[in-house]
C-alpha positions in Angstrom: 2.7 -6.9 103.4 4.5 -4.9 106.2 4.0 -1.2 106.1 6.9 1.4 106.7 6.7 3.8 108.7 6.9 7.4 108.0 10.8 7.8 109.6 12.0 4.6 107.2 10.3 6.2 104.3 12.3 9.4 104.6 15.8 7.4 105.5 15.3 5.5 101.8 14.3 7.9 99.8 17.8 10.1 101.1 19.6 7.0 100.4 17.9 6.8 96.9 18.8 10.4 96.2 22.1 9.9 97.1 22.9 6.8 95.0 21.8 9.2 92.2 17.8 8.3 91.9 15.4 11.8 91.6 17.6 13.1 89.1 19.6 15.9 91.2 21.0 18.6 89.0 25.1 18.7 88.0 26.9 21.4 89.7 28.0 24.1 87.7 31.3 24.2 86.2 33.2 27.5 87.3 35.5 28.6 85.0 38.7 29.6 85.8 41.5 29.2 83.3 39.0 29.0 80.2 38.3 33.2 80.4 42.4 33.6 81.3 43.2 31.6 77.9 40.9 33.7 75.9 41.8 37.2 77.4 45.2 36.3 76.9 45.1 35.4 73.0 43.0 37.9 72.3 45.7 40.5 73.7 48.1 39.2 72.5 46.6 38.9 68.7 46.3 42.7 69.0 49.8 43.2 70.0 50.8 41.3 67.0 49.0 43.0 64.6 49.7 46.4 66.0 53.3 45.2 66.3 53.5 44.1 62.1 51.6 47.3 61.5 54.0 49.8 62.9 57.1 47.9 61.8 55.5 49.3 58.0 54.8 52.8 59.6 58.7 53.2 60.8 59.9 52.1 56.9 57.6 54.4 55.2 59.0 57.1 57.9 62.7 56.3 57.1 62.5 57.2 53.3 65.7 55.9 51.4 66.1 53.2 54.1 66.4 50.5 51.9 65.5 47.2 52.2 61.8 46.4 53.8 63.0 43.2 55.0 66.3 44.6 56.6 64.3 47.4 58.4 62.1 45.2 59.7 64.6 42.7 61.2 65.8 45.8 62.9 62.8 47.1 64.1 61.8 43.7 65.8 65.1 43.3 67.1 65.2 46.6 68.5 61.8 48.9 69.5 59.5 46.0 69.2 61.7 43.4 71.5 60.0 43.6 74.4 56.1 43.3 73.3 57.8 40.3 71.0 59.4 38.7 74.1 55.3 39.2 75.6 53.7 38.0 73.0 56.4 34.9 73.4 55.6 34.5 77.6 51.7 35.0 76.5 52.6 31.8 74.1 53.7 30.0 77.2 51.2 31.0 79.5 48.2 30.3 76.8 49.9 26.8 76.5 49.6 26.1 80.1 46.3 27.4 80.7 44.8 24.7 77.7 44.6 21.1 79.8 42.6 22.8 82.3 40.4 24.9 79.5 39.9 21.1 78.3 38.6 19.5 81.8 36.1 22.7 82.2 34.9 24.0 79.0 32.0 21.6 77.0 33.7 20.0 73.9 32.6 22.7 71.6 33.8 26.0 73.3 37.1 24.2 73.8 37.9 23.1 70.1 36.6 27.0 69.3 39.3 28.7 71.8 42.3 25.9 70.4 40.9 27.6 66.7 41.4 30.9 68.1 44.5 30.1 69.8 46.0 29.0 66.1 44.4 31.5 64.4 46.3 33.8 67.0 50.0 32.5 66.2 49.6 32.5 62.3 48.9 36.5 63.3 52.3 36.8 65.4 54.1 34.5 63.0 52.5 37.0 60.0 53.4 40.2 61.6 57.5 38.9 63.1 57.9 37.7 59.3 59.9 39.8 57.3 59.1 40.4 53.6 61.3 42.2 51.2 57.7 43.8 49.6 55.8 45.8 51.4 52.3 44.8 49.6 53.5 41.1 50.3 54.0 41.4 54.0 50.6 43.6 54.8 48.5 40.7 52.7 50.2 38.5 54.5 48.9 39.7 57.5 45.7 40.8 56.4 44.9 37.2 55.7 45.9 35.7 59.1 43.9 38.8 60.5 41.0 37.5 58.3 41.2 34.0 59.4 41.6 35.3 63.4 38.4 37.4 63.1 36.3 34.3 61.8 37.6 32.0 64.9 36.6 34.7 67.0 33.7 35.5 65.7 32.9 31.4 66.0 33.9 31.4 69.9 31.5 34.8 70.5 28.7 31.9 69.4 30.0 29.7 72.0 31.2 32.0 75.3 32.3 35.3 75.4 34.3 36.3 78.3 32.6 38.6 81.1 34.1 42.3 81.2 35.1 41.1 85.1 36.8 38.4 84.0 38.9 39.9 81.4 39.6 42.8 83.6 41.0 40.3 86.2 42.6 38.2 84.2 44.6 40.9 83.0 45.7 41.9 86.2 46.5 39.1 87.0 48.9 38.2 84.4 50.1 41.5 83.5 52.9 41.2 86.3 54.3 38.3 84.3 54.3 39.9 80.7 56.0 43.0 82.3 58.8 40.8 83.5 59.2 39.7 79.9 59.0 42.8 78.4 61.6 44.0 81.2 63.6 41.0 80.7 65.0 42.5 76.8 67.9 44.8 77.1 67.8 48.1 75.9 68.8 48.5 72.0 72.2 51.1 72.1 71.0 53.8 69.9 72.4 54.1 66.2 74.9 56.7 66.2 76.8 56.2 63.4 76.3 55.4 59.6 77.7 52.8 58.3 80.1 53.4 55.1 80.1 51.3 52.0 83.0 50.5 49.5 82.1 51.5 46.0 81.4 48.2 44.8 79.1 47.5 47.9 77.6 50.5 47.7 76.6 49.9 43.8 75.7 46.1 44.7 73.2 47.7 46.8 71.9 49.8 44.8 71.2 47.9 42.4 69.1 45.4 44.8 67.3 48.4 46.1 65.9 49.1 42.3 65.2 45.9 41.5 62.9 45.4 44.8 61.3 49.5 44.0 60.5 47.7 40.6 58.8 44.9 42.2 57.1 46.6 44.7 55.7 49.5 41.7 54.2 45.8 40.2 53.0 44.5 42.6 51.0 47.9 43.8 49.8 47.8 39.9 48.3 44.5 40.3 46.8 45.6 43.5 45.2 48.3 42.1 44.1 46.9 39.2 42.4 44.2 41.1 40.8 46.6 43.0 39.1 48.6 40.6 37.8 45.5 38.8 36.5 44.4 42.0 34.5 47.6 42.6 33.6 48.2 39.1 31.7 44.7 39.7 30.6 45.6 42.9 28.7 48.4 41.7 27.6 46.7 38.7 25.7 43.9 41.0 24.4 47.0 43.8 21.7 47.5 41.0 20.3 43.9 41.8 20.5 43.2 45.1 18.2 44.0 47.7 19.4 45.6 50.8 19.8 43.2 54.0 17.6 45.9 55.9 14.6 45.4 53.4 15.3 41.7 53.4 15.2 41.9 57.4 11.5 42.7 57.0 10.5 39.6 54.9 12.6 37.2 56.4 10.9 34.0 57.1 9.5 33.7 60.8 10.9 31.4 63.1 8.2 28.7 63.6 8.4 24.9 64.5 7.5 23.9 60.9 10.4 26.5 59.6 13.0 25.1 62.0 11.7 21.5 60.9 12.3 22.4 57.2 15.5 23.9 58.1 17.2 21.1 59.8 15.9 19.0 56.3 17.3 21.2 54.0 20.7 21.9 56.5 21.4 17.8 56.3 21.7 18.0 52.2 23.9 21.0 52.4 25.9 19.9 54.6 26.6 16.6 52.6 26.9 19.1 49.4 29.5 21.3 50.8 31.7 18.9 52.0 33.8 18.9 48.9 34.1 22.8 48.5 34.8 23.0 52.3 38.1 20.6 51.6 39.0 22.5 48.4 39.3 25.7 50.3 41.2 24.3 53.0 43.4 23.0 50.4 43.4 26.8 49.1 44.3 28.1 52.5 47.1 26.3 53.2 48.8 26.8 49.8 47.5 30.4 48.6 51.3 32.2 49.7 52.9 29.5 47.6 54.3 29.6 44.1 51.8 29.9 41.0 52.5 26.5 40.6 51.5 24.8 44.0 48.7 27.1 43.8 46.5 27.0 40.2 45.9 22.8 40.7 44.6 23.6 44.2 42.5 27.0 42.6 41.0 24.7 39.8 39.8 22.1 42.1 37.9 24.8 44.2 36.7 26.1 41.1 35.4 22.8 39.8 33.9 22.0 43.3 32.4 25.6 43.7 30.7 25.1 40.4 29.2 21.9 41.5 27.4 23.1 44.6 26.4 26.3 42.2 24.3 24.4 39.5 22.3 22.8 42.7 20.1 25.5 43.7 18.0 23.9 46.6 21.5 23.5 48.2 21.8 27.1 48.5 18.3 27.6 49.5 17.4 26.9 53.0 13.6 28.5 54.4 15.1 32.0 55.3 15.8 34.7 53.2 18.9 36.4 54.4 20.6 33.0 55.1 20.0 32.2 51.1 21.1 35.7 49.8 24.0 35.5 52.5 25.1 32.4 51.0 24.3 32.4 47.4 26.5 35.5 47.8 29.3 33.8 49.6 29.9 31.2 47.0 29.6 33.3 43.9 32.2 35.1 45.3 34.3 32.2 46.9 33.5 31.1 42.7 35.3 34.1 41.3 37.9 34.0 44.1 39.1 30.7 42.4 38.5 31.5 39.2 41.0 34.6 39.8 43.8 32.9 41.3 43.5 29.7 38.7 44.4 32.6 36.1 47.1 33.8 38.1 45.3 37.3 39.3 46.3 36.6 43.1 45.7 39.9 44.1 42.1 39.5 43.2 41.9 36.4 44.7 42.1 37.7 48.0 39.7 40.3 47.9 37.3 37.9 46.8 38.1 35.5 49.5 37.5 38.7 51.7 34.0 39.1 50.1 33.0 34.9 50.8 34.5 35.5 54.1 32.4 38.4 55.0 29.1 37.2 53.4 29.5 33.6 54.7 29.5 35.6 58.4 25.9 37.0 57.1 24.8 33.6 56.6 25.9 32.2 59.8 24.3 35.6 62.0 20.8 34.1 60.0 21.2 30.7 60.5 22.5 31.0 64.0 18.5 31.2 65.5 17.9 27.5 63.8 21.3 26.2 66.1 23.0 25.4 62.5 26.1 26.8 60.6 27.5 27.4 57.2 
């Protein structure tokens, strides 16, 4: 057999490294538009919600203004214009930016910024929707807030955006959004008042009672609902044990724990499949009529009650992730017990509770590379 020498040896194994042999390393993705599309619907979820919350503030400043719904229209068609016609060019701009968020990003991070993204526009859609009751249109867009914070606080698992990105990012776009807000013509001041015929002016009237009326029930239910809800939150403080002292007991984190984890994690998983579909059924109709809504409550009831009477569902090998979630669907339990008797109000402080605890539980199962 002939030997090679030492210069032929070196030429093939170059060739085999080129061809792809010795395993050489990917290069690293830099990205570019991934940071810009997440600066840019995170800014722009604030405007919205800053937006919806001072189009309440100039009503309650304006008393005997009438209608909410009417001094809404005019606040968004006149002060808040231009940040709406931003938050519109953001809309664009975020749109563009996702195809190359999608060639950059891995699979996971880019589904979690398209969540966000949604979860952004059913915050502007919230706060640029008019109600005529006040309690309506601030639930309205405390839920979408609700929703937003969760996709966020999914992404923040995934990527977070460096400070020196975001900084650039907004200066480099902020020349665009001022050319929108710039772009709105200035409102002409109100300088007159506008002067009614005695039967408009008693049409009107009446339709102003009838909506003080509603709005006096509505903030009845509201804070009914809310003392029931802290009357039983104090009644269960006497049983639970603080997350602090829990911190110190929690299970450590060792290969056999992480083992029994992932065991336990595959049966939940398959258990909370039907609960996880109710409440998405939930979600989508829970502004609706009490009709669309009680079928939808009862089914997330029935599933809830399921996964309840399992306790090794609920039970995985650390001690904050079970209280975290045996928390989260008792109350997600009572959240659809409430609105399948019609006590909506209720409802959505309790979703609020599952919401928050379920976070809990994902914050202590997030070391084991699993999720609720």
């Amino acid at each position: 057999m002939r030997r090679l020498g030492p210069c032929v040896a070196l030429e093939i194994c170059a060739l085999l490294s080129t061809l792809g042999c010795g395993s050489p390393q990917p290069a690293k993705v830099a990205l570019t538009a991934t940071p810009e599309a997440v600066t840019l619907i995170q800014d722009t979820q604030a405007i919205c919600a800053k937006t919806g919350k001072a189009g309440i503030a100039r009503f309650e400043e304006q008393p005997g203004s009438g209608d909410l719904g009417e001094s809404l229209h005019r606040y968004f068609d006149g002060e808040a214009a231009p940040e709406l016609a931003a938050v519109d060019k953001a809309g664009e701009l975020i749109s563009g930016l996702m195809p190359k968020v999608r060639e950059e990003s891995p699979r996971e991070t880019v589904q979690a910024v398209e969540d966000l993204f949604e979860a952004q526009k059913q915050v502007c859609k919230a706060a640029r929707t008019p109600r005529s009751s006040k309690l309506s249109f601030q639930d309205n867009l405390k839920y979408a807030v609700n929703d937003y914070v969760e996709a966020r606080d999914k992404l923040a698992a995934l990527y977070t955006v460096p400070e020196a990105d975001a900084g650039f990012a907004r200066h480099k776009l902020s020349v665009t959004l001022e050319e929108a807000r710039a772009s709105v013509p200035a409102a002409p001041p109100e300088t007159s008042v506008r002067v009614a015929s005695a039967e408009q002016y008693d049409r009107e009237r009446q339709e102003w009672e009838k909506v003080q009326e509603y709005q006096a029930r509505q903030q009845a239910e509201h804070d009914a609902a809310v003392n029931r809800w802290r009357a039983r939150e104090e009644a269960d403080k006497g049983g639970r044990q603080p997350l602090v002292s829990l911190a110190r007991t929690a299970a450590p984190e060792t290969a056999e724990t992480r083992q029994t984890m992932q065991g336990w994690y595959a049966g939940y998983s398959a258990k909370v499949g039907p609960v996880r579909a109710a409440l998405a059924g939930y979600l989508e109709v829970r502004r609706g009529t009490n009709e669309e809504i009680q079928p939808v409550c009862q089914e997330l009831l029935d599933t809830t009650a399921v996964l309840l009477a399992d306790p090794a569902s609920l039970e995985p090998p650390d001690l904050l992730a079970k209280q975290a979630l045996k928390r989260a669907y008792a109350e997600l339990r009572e959240c659809a017990q409430s609105c399948a008797t019609g006590r909506n109000a209720e409802a959505a402080f309790r979703l609020a509770a599952y919401q928050s605890a379920l976070r809990d539980a994902a914050a202590a199962l997030r070391p084991y590379s699993v999720t609720p």
